[in-house]
C-alpha positions in Angstrom: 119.6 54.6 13.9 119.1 53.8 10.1 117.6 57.2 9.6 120.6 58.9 11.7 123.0 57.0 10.0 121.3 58.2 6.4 121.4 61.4 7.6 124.8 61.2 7.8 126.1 60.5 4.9 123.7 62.7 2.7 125.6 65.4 5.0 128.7 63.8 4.0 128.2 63.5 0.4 126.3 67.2 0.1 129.9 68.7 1.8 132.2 66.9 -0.7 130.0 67.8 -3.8 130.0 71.4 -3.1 133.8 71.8 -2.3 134.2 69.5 -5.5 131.8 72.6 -7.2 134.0 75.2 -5.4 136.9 73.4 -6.8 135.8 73.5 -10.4 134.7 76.7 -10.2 138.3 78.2 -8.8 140.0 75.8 -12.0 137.2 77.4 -14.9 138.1 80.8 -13.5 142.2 79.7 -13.8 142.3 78.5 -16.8 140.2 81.0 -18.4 143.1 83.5 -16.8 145.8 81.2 -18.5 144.3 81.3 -21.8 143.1 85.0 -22.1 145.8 86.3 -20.9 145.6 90.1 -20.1 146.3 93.5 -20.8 148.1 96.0 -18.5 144.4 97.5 -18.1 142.9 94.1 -17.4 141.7 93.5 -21.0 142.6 90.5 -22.6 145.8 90.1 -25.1 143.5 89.5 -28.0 142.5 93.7 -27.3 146.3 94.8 -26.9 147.0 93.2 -30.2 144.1 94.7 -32.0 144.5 98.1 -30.7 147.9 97.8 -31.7 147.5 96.6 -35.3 144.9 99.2 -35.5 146.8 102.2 -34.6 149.7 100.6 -36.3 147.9 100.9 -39.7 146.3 104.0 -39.2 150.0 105.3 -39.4 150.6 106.9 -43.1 153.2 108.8 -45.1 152.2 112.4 -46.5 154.1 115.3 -47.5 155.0 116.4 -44.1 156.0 112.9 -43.2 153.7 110.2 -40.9 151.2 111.2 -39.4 148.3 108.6 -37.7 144.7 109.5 -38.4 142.7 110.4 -35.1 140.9 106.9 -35.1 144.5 105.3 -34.8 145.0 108.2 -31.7 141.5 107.8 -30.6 142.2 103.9 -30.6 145.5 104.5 -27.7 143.3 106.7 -25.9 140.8 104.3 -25.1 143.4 101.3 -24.4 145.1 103.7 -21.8 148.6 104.7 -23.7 149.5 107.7 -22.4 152.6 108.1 -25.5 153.7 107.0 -28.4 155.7 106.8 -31.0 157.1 104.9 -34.5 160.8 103.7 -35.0 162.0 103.2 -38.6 164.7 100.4 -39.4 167.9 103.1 -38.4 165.9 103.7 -35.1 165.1 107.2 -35.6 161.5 108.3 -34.4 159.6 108.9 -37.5 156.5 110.1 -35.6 155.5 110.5 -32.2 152.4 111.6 -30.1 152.6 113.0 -26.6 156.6 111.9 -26.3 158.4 113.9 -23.4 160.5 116.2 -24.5 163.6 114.6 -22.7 163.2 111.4 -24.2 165.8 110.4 -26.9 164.6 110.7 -30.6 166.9 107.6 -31.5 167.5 104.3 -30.7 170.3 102.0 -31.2 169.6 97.7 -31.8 170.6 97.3 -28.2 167.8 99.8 -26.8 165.5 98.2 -28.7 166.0 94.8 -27.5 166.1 96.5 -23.9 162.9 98.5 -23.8 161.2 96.1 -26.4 160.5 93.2 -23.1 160.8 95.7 -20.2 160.8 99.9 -19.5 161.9 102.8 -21.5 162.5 105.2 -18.7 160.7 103.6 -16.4 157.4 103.6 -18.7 156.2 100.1 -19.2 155.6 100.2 -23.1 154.4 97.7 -26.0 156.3 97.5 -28.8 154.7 95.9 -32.4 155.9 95.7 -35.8 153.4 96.8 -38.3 154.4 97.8 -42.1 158.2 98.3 -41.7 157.7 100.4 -38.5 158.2 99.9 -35.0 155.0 100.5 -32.8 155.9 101.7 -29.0 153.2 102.3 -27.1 153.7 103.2 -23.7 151.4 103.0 -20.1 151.7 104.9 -17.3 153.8 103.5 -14.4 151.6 104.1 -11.8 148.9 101.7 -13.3 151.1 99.1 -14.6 153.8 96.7 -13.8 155.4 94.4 -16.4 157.1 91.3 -14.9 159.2 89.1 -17.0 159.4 85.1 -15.1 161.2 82.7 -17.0 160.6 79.3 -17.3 162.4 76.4 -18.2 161.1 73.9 -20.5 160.8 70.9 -18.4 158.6 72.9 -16.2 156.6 73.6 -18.9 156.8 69.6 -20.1 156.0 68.9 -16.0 152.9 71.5 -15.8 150.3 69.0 -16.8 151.9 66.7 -13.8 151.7 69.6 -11.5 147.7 69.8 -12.3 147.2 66.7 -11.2 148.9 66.9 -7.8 147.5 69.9 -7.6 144.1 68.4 -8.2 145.0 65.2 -6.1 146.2 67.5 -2.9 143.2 69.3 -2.7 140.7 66.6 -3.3 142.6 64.9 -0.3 142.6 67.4 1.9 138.8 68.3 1.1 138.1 64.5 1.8 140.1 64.9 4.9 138.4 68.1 6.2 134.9 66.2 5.5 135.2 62.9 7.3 136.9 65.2 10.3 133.8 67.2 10.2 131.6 64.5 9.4 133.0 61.9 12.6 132.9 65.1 14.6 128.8 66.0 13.7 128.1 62.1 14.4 130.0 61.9 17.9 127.9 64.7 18.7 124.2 63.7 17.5 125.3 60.2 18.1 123.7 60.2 21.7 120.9 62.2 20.7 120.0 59.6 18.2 120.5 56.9 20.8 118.1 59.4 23.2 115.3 59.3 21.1 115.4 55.4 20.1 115.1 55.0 24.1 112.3 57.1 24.3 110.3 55.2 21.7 111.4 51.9 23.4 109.7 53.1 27.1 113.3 53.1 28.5 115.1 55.9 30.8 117.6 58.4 29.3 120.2 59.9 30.8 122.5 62.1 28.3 125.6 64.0 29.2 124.6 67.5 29.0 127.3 69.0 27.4 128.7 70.3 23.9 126.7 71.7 21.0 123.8 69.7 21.4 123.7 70.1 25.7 120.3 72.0 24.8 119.0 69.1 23.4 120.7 66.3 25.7 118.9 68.7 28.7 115.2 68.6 27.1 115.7 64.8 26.4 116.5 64.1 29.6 113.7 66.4 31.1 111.3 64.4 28.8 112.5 60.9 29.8 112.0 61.9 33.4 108.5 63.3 32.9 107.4 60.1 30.9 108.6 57.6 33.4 106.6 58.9 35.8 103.9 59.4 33.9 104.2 55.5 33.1 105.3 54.7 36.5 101.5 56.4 37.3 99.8 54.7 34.8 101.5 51.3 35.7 100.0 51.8 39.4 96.6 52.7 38.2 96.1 49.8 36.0 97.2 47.5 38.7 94.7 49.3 41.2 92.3 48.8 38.5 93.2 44.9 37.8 93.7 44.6 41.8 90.0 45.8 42.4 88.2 44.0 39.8 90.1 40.7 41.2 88.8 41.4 44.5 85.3 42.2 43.5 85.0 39.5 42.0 86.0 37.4 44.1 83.9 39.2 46.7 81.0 38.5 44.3 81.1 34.7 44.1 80.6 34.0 47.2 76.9 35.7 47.5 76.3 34.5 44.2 77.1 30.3 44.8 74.4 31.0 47.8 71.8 32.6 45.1 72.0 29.9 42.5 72.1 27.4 45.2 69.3 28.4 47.0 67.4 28.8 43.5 68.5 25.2 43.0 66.7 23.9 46.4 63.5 26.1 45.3 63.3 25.0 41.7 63.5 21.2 43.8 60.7 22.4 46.6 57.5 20.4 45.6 55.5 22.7 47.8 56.4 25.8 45.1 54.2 26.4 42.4 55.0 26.6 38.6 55.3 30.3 38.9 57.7 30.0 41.7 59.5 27.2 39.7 60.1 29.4 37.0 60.9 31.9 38.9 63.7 30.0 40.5 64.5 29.6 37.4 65.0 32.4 36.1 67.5 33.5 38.8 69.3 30.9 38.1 69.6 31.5 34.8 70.8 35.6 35.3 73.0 34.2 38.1 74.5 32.0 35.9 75.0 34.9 33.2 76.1 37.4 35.9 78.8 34.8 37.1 79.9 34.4 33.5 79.9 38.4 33.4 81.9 38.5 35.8 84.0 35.7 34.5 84.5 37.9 31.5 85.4 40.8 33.0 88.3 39.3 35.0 89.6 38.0 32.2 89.2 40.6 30.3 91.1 42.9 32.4 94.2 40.2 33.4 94.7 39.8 29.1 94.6 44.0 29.0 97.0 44.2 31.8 99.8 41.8 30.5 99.0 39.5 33.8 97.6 36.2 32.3 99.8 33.2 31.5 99.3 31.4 28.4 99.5 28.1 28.8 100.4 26.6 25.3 100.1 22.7 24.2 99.8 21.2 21.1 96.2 20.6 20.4 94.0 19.6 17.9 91.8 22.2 16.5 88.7 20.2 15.7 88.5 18.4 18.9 88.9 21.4 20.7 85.9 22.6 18.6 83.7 19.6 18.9 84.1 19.5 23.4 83.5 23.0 23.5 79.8 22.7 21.7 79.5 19.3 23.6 79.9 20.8 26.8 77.6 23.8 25.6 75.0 20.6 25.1 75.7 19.4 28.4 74.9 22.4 30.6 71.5 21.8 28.9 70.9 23.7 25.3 67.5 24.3 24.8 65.8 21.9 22.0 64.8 24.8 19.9 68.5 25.8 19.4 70.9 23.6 16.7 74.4 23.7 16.2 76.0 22.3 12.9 79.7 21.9 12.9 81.5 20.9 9.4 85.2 20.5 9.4 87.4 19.8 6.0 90.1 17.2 5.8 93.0 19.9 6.5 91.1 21.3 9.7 91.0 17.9 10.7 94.4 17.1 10.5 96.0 20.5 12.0 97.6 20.8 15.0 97.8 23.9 16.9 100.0 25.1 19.8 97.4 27.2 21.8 96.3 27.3 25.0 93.4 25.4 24.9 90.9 26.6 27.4 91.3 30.0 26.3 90.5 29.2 22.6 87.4 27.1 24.5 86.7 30.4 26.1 87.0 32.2 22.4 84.6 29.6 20.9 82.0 29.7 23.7 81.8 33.3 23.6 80.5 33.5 19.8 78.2 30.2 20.1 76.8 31.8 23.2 76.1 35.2 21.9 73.7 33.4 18.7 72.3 31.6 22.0 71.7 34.4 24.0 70.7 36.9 21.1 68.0 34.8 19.8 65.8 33.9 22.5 63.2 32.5 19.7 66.0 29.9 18.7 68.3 29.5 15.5 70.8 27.0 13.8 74.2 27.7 14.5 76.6 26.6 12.3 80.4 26.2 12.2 82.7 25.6 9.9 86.7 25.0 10.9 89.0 24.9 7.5 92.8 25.2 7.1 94.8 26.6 4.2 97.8 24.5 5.2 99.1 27.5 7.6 96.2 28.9 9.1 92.9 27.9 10.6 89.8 29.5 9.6 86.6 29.8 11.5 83.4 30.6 10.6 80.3 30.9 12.8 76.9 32.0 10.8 73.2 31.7 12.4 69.6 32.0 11.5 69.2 34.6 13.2 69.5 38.6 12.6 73.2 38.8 12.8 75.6 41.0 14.7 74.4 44.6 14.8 76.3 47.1 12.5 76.8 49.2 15.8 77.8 46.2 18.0 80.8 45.8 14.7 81.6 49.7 14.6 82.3 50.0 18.3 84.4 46.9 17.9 86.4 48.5 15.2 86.8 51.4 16.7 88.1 50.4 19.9 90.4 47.8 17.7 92.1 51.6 16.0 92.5 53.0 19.5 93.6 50.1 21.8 95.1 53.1 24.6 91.5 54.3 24.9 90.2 50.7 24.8 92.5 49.6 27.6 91.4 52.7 29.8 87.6 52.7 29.5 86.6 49.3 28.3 86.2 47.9 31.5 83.6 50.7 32.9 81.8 50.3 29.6 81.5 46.8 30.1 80.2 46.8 33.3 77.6 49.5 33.2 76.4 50.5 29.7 77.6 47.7 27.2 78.4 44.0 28.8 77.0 42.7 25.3 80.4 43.8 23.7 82.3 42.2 26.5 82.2 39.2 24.8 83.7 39.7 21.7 86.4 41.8 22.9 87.5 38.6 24.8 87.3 36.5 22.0 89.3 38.9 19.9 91.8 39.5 22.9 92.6 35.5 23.0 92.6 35.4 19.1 95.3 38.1 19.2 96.9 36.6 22.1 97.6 33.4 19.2 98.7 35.4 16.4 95.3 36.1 14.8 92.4 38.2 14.3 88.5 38.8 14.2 87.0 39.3 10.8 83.1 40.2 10.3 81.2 39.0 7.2 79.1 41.5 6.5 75.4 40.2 5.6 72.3 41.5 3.2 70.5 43.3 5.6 73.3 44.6 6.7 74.4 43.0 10.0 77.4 40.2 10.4 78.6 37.0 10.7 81.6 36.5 12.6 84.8 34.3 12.1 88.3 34.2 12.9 92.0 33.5 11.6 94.8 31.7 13.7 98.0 30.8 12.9 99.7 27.5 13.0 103.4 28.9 13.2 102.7 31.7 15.5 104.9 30.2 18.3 108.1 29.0 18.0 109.3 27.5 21.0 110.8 24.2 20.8 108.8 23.4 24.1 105.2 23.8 23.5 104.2 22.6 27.1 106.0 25.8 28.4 104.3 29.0 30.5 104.3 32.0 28.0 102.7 35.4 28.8 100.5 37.5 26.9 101.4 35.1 23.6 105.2 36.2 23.7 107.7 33.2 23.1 
């Protein structure tokens, strides 16, 4: 809504700056009228006065009385006289050029002062005194129109007052006009806007398909309907999918308790020889692995589903750390394997709300791939330090390291959880149940808040370690059932 609402008001504030512009465009082009004010020929006043004190002095006395040069006629030509002529001080036309023949020859005061302001038979003239004569220049009448408008002088006092009401009035009513058609645009787009946040949120639309934008409300809707049922497809299939690994696996245990047990009783028959023994043995031992594949994979698929419970207590992090690699002791670590655990004061005294056999699970799955990847034996070692908000841990070997492709695939599939989520599983089980591991451990570090980090090595391979947070949960009941990490 933030970028709806921004929209908005750059719409808003783009309408009143140009009709502001339009405004001050329309006052430039009226006040430029006021000052220059024009001509009847629509040049400006400044002309009229030139042409007249041009021709005026191109007026001169000879011997057969005044005459005006043809620059002084040329100059009424051009401004659009159509007659003229010159009045002396007793009113009597001392020269004339193109003056009808039935027009009077002399004029009293009170002509004067008639025609000076208005018409001289109905020809709207100019009149202008230039060297003790009286210019009158007249236009023709089907061109120009003199109007005479008096005005007081408190109108003239009150004009500057009139601006700005003027200028209030229409700044009003452009403000007006703007938030109308402003509120009007967002009661419109408003539910278009609302639309498209429910889309992104996974939730179903239904606009009301009518108005300006019922085009748009009708393709929304058509979209919400085609993407719930697209997720109402993909919600089935991925409980199919969780449905059916739950029930193979539980289909599997039951075959597999009577193949280690049986290897059990075998690896106990004195009458078997050492081969047999250790062959016993060794199907114990890939039973054993298979069950914890399987294991894996269940899990795997209930934290990828949104369908396993966390079960969060307050724990402490370096106990946690120190039964997990006793009980990997206990279930009878070969003597040629050695695992080193160094924990700083801070580690020691952090307490974490997590549920604590899944970060067992986490731990257990990176001490068991050094086990498992170095049949030859290694030292393990682990170290568990705190930076007063997080815990850090850190699990190196003597061994090769993590391959750079085992790390790549792990990346990748940590950019594209949606194609993670929908192949994983059938990469796991046929192709790649090495990686299953570590996709576990970093599914029940994110489940706490943190993440997998890999330390990459000089021969290029890695080391593995991993970041949790201590304030990740904030429920006031840390014995509570959460899912999927969400408080």
């Amino acid at each position: 809504m933030k970028t709806f609402f921004r929209g908005i008001r750059r719409y808003l504030v783009s309408a009143f700056f140009i009709i502001v512009l339009i405004l001050f465009c329309n006052f430039t082009v009226l006040f430029y009228m006021m000052y220059s004010t024009t001509g009847g020929d629509g040049s400006s006043g400044i002309v009229l006065r030139e042409t007249l004190e041009q021709a005026g002095n191109e007026i001169t006395v000879t011997e057969r009385g005044y005459e005006m040069t043809k620059k002084g006629r040329k100059a009424l030509k051009e401004y659009g006289f159509v007659w003229a002529m010159a009045l002396n001080e007793e009113g009597t036309v001392v020269w004339e050029w193109r003056l009808p023949e039935d027009f009077s020859r002399q004029y009293s005061v009170f002509d004067v002062a008639s025609f000076s302001r208005w018409y001289l038979n109905d020809y709207p003239v100019r009149v202008w005194n230039v060297n003790g004569l009286l210019l009158v220049c007249a236009q023709s009448p089907e061109e120009i129109a003199i109007m005479n408008v008096p005005v007081s002088v408190q109108q003239i006092v009150d004009f500057p007052r009139y601006v700005q009401l003027f200028v209030i009035v229409n700044l009003a009513a452009v403000l007006l006009f703007v938030v109308m058609f402003g509120w009007r645009f967002y009661a419109s787009v408003k539910p278009i806007s609302e639309g498209i946040e429910g889309l992104s949120g996974k939730t179903p639309v239904h606009l009301k398909e009518k108005g300006s934008v019922r085009e748009l409300a009708e393709k929304l809707n058509a979209t919400s309907r085609i993407l719930m049922e697209q997720e109402e497809k993909l919600s089935r299939r991925d409980q199919a999918r969780a449905d059916w690994i739950a029930g193979v696996s539980h289909d599997i245990r039951t075959p597999l308790t009577l193949i280690v047990g049986y290897s059990e009783r075998l690896m106990d028959d004195p009458s078997l020889g050492e081969k047999g023994k250790k062959m016993a043995e060794t199907i114990q031992r890939q039973s054993g692995l298979i069950k914890q594949l399987i294991e894996d994979l269940n899990l795997t698929s209930k934290l990828s589903y949104d369908t396993f419970p966390l079960h969060l207590t307050i724990c402490a992090p370096a106990q946690t750390l120190r039964e997990c690699i006793a009980d990997i002791y206990n279930d009878g670590l070969q003597p040629e394997y050695d695992i080193a655990v160094t924990v700083t004061e801070a580690a020691e005294k952090f307490r974490l709300p997590a549920d604590e056999p899944l970060m067992k699970r986490a731990i257990h799955n990176v001490l068991g791939n050094s086990i498992r990847h170095n049949p030859g034996g290694c030292q393990v070692n682990v170290r568990l330090s705190s930076d007063g908000r997080n815990l850090h841990y850190l699990f190196t070997d003597s061994g090769p390291g993590i391959p750079d492709e085992i790390v790549s695939c792990l990346e990748a599939e940590k950019e594209d959880k949606s194609q993670m989520q929908k192949d994983s599983l059938r990469r796991d089980a046929v192709s790649q149940p090495h990686i299953m591991g570590m996709r576990l451990t970093r599914q029940i570090v994110a489940l706490h808040g943190g993440e997998v980090y890999y330390y990459k090595r000089k021969n290029g391979n890695y080391d593995c370690g991993f970041v949790v947070p201590g304030d990740y949960f904030k429920s006031d009941k840390p014995d509570s059932t959460q899912k999927n990490g969400k408080s």
